[in-house]
N, C-alpha and C positions, 0 to 999 in steps of 0.2 A: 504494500500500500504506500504510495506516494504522497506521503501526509504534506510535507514541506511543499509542495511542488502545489497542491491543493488549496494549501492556506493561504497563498499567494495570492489568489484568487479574491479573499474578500474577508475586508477587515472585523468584519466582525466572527467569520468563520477564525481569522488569524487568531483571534484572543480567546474565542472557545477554544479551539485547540492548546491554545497554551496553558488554559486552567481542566485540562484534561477532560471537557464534558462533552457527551455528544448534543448531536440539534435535540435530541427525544429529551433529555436531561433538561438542557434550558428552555426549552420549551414547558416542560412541567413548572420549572421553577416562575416560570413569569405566567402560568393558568393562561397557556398556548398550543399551540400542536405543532407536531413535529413538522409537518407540512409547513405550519406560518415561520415557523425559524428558516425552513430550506429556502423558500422565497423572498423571504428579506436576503439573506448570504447571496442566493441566485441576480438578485436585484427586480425581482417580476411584482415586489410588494414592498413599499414603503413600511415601518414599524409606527401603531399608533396607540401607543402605551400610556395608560393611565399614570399620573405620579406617583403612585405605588410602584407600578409596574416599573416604572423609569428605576425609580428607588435601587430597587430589586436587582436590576439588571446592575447597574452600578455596582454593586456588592460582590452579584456572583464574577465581573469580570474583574474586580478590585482596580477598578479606575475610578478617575475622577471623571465629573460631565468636561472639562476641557478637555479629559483623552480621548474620549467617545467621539468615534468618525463620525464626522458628517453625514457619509455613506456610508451602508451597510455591505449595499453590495458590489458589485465591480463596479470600478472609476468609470467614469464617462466624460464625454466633451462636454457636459451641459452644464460641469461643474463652473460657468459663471468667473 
């Protein structure tokens, strides 16, 4: 399995990978489905997380909201 090669792909994939959880994992942890984590990382869905939820998310990736990408999922030119 090509994990590195994968994570590359999308920063929020990059930081789950790094605290060892799968999409199924943080998705339980933010009351998600594995599906809604795949499409935010894929980029085919924006995240709209309650402030709980933001909360939450912060915790499990242990960042602060200034480390938290912009993007979740791959870059794109529209970044403005």
């Amino acid at each position: 399995m090509e994990i590195s090669e994968r994570a590359e792909r999308s920063p929020l994939m990059r930081l789950r990978v790094q605290r060892f959880m799968t999409q199924k994992q943080l998705g339980e942890a933010l009351g998600v489905t594995e599906a809604t984590v795949r499409n935010w990382e894929s980029g085919r869905s924006v995240p709209k997380l309650t402030p709980v939820q933001y909360k939450k998310l912060l915790k499990i990736l242990q960042i602060t909201s200034d480390e938290l990408p912009d993007q979740f999922g791959f870059p794109s030119d529209a970044d403005g």
